[in-house]
N, C-alpha and C positions, 0 to 999 in steps of 0.2 A: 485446483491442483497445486498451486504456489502459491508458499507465504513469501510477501516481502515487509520490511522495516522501513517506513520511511528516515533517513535520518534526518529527524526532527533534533532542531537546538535549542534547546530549554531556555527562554528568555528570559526565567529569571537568575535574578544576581546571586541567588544561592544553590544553582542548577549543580556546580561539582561537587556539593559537601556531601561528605558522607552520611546518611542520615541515619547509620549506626551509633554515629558517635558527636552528640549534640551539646551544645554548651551547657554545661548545670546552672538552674536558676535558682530561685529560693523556692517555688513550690515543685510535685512530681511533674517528672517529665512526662510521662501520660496521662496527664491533665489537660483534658479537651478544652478549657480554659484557657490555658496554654495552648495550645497548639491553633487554637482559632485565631490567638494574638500575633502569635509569633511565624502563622505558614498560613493557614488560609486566609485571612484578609488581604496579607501581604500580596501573596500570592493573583488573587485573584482580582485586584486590582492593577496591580501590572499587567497581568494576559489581558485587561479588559481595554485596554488602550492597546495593546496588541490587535487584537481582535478587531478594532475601532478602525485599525488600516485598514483591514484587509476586506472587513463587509464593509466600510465606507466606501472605497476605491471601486469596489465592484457594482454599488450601488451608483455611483454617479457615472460609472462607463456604460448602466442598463440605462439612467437616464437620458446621459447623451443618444442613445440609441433610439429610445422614443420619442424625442425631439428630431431626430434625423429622419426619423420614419412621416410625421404628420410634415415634413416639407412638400412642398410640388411637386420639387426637382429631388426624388428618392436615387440616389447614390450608393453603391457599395460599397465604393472603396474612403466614402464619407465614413462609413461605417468602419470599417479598419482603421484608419486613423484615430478613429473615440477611442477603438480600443488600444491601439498604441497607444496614445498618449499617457490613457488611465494607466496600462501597466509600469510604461517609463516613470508616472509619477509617482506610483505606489514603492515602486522598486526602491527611488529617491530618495523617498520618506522611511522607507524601514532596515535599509542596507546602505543609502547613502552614493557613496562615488563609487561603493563596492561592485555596484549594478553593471560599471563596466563590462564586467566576466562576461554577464550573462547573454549583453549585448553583444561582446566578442564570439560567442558558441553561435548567436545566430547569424551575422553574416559571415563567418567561416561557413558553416554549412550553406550557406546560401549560394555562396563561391564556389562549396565542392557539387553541389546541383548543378547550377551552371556547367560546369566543368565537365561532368558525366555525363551531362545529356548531348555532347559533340558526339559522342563517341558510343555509336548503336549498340557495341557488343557488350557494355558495362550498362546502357540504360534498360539490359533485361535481368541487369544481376544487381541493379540500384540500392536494393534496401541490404541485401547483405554487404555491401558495398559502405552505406552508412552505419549498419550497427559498430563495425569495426573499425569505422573512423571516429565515431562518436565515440566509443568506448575509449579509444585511443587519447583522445583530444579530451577527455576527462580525468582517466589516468595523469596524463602528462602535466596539464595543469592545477591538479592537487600534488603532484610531485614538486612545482615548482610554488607554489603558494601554503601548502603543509605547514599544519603546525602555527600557522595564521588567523588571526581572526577576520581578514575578508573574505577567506577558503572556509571558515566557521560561518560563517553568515549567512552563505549563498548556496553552499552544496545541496541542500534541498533542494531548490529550485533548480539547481542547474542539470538536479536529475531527471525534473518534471518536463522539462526544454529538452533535454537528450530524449525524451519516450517520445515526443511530439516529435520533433526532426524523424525518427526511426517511422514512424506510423506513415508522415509523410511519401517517404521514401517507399514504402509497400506500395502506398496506395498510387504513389507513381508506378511503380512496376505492374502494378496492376494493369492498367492504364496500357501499358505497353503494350502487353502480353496479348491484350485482347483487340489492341486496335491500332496494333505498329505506329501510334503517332510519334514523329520526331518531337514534337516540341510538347512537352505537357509539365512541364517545370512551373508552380504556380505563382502568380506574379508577387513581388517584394511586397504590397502593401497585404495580399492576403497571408501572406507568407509569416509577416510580422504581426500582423492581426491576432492571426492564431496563437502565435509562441507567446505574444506579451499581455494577452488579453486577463484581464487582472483578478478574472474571478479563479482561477486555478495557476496563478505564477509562483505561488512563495509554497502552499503546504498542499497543491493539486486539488482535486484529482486527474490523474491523464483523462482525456475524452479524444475520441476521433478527431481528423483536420474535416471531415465530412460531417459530423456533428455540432462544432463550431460553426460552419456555415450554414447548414437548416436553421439553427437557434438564433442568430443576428438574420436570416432573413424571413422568419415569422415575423404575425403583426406581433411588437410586444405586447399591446394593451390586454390582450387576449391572456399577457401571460400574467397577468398580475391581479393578486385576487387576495381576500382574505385568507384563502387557506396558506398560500405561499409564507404573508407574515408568520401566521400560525409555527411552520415548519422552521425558519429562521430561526424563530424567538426557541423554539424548543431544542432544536439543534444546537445552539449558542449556551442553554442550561443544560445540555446532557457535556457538550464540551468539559464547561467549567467543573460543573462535578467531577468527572473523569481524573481531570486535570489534578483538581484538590484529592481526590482517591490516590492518584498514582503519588503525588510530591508530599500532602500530610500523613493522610488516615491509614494507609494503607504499611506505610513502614512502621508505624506506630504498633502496631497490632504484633503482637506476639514478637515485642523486639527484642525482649529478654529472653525469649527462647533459648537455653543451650543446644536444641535438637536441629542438625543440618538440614532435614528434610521439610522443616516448618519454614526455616528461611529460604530456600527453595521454590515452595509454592505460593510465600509471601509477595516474594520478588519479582516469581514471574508474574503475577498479577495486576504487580506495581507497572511492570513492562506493559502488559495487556491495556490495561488504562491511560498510560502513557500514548498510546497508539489508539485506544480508542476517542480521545483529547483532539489530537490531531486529523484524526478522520471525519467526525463531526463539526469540526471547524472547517475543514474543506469543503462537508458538504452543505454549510449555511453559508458560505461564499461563493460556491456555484448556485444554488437557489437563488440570491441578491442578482447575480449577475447574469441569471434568464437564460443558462445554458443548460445543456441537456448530457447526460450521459451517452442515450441513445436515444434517439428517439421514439424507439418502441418499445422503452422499456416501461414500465408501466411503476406508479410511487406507489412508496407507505401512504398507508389512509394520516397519518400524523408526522410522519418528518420526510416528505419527499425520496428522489431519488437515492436510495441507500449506498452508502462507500461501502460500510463495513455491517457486521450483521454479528451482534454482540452475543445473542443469547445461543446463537448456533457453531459461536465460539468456547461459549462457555461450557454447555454440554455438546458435545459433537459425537457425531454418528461413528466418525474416524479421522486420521489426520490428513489426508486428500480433501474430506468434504469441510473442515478446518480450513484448512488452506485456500479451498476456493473462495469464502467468504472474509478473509483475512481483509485481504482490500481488493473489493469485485474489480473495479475499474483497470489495474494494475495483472490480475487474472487475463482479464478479456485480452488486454494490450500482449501479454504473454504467449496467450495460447494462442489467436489468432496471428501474430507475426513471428514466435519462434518454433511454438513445440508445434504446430501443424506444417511448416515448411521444412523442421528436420524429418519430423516423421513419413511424410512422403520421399524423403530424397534416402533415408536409410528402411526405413522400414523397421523402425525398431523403438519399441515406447520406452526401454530402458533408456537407449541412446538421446533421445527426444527431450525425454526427461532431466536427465545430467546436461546436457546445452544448455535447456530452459533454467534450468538452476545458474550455469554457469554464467549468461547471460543477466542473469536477475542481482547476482551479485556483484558482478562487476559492474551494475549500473551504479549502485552503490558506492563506487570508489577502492581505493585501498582502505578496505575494513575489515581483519582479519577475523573479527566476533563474526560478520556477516555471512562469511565465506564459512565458518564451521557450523553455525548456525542451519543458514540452507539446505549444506552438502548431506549434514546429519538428516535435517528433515526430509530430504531426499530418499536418501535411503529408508528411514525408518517408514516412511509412505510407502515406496514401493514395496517394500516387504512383505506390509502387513495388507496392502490392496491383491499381492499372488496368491499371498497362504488363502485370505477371507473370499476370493475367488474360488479358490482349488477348493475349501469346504462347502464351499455352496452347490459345486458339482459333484460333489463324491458326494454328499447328502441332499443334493434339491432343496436347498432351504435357504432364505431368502436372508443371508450373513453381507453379501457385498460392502465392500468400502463404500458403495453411493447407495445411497435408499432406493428401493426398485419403483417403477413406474410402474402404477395402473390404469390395468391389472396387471399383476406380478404375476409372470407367467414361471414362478416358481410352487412347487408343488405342498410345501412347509413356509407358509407366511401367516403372520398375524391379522394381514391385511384382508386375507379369505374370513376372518371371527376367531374370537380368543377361544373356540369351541374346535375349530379345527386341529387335524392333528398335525403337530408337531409346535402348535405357534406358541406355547408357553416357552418349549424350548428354544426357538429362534429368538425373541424377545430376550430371554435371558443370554444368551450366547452373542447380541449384540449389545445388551448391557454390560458386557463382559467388555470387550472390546472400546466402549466405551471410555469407559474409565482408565483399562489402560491408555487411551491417548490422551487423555487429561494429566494421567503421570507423565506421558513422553510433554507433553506443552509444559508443563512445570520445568523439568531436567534442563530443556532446550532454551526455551525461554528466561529464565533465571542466568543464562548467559552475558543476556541482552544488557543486566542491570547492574554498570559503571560500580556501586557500592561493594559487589561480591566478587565479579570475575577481574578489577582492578584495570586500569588503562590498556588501552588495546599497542600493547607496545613489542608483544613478540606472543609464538606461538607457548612460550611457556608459562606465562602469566595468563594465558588465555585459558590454557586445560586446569590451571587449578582448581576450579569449582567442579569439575566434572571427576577432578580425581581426588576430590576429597571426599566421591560419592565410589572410588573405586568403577570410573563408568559404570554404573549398574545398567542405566539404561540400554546403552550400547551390547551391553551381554545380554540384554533382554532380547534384544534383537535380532542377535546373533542364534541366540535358543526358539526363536522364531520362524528365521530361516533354515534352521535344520529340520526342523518340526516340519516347514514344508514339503522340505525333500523327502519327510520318512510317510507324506499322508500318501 
């Protein structure tokens, strides 16, 4: 039901240039010839010592773990410590002194735990109690590092660290709720264990604080096999291409175009890849580092536990079921700790809805792409999940924004045989639908990409891409909502 953006920082040295506008050389500029020379080697040789950090660090904190495991004297808090350390040392090595911050967010919060748990009438309102201090304490320290390259270096991670702290904090209140314990504050080494543990510190994924401890306290040996390499190794070549998709090939492609609508959907693509780069990267650094999403979630037969889910982005059913595959991990983290505790306190999925958005963006920092980005995607979700609701009642026909479960206890599905009545029509009426949210991911998405909608410096450099399309989308949506008020 929520997309989010990681802000990922392009490590490389030609991450700001425009790639509209390229230095002329002596042969064409869309010359794959060129562009192998000049962006992807380049390119992919630098993320590959990138990458070198981060499934190294994770690989020597999974081995410390299975050395700590075949000892006599099996330890836990042995076990937190490997994982400290590996995280403090990777932080070291790829951010430098920068890692300070990050360390700063976690005994801060460590402190404000502490602190909450005196006082029984705040340890049953704990976690809303951290989202708004965390959000706070992120805010305030990009206000004061802005504009910097150690606030450039870390913001990712220090968003990955704010979801973990927040998860914590539920899962203490949980805790409370059900078994009035004064004391369930969990101790400094498991505390640190979790937040610095090096296989999801720089590019994630979030994973439960309860997740983390099932996965370090399995035998590891158990966890390690050929299929695991397998997943790694593939994970790491869907990375890279991605990578090379979104920074060479992909802006290449119809760069001459004078038509707005082709750089549009070029763009947002290049975004999509861009993210889909980064997600695959996370998820061959948690593979390395023998942690688990969930524990009953169940892998790909070929790349393990999935972050993201590319082809159910690329055609998608609607912008909700979009969304929820955007980046699963960061979904779950959403809807389990915000939109299920507004929605029982108001009773109201609009309301629930706009929190979780609100919520999602502000984990992100002051980032004003990210803040229109969402809010639009918000809407434009909820819109079209009432209307494709409201027709599936007035017709019994199996339209929904999520795919129905069988059996579909609607009376016009495809899924009863292409012979029954009505399923030509529902099929085509969710093809329809289809495609518009492939148009709204272009509009929205093409935001995202620095070369069009220009540095995020006020809100009026930010609408120029959108009004140089006369928001069509937004009118779309608008004729949307009327349309549902008139079925």
């Amino acid at each position: 039901m929520y997309m989010s953006y990681y802000n990922y920082d392009e490590p490389l040295e030609y991450a700001d240039e425009d790639y509209d506008t390229i230095p002329e050389q002596n042969e064409p500029i869309n010359s794959w010839t060129n562009i192998c020379e000049t962006c992807i080697l380049p390119s992919t040789m630098q993320i590959i010592s990138y990458m070198g950090i981060i499934i190294g660090f994770s690989f020597i904190c999974h081995i410390g773990i299975v050395i700590c495991y075949h000892l006599k004297t099996k330890k836990e808090w042995l076990l937190h410590i490997i994982s400290i350390s590996a995280g403090c040392g990777m932080l070291t090595v790829a951010v430098g002194t920068n890692s300070f911050i990050i360390i700063f967010f976690a005994i801060f919060s460590y402190l404000v735990f502490l602190l909450i748990n005196l006082f029984p009438p705040f340890r049953k309102n704990i976690g809303v109690i951290m989202v708004i201090c965390t959000i706070l304490t992120l805010l305030c320290s990009e206000h004061i590092w802005k504009n910097q390259i150690a606030w450039e270096m870390i913001k990712g991670s220090a968003m990955v660290v704010n979801m973990k702290i927040i998860s914590i904090a539920f899962e203490m209140q949980e805790t409370v709720l059900k078994s009035q314990r004064a004391k369930n504050v969990p101790n400094i080494l498991s505390f640190c264990g979790y937040i610095f543990t090096p296989a999801n510190l720089i590019v994630g994924p979030w994973i439960p604080y309860s997740s983390y401890l099932y996965s370090i306290r399995l035998n590891p040996t158990k966890q390690f096999h050929m299929r695991r390499l397998m997943w790694v190794c593939f994970c790491c070549l869907l990375s890279l291409g991605f990578l090379n998709s979104s920074n060479c090939i992909v802006p290449y492609l119809f760069s001459n175009s004078s038509l707005v609508w082709v750089r549009i959907f070029r763009d947002a693509f290049a975004v999509r890849c861009s993210h889909y780069f980064v997600s695959f990267l996370s998820q061959a650094s948690l593979i390395t580092g023998g942690l688990l999403i969930h524990k009953d979630d169940k892998p790909n037969k070929w790349l393990g536990h999935m972050v993201t889910l590319p082809l159910h982005i690329e055609f998608p059913r609607s912008l909700s079921s979009a969304v929820r595959v955007w980046n699963v991990p960061m979904h779950k983290f959403l809807k389990e700790y915000i939109f299920r505790g507004i929605y029982k306190r108001f009773n109201s999925h609009l309301v629930a809805i706009f929190v979780t958005y609100l919520v999602s963006s502000l984990l992100h920092g002051q980032y004003l792409k990210i803040y229109l980005v969402l809010f639009s995607l918000a809407i434009f979700g909820f819109v079209e999940s009432i209307l494709r609701k409201k027709i599936s009642i007035a017709f019994n026909a199996c339209v929904t924004a999520q795919a129905c479960r069988k059996p579909c206890h609607f009376k016009h599905c495809s899924s009863h045989g292409w012979r029954s009545d009505g399923a030509i029509l529902v099929k085509l009426t969710n093809l329809l639908f289809s495609m518009v949210t492939i148009f709204h991911l272009a509009y929205i998405g093409a935001m995202m990409n620095e070369s069009i909608a220009g540095e995020d410096t006020g809100f009026g450099v930010d609408l120029s891409l959108w009004s140089s399309v006369s928001y069509f989308n937004h009118w779309i949506v608008l004729l949307t909502y009327l349309l549902y008020l008139v079925i």
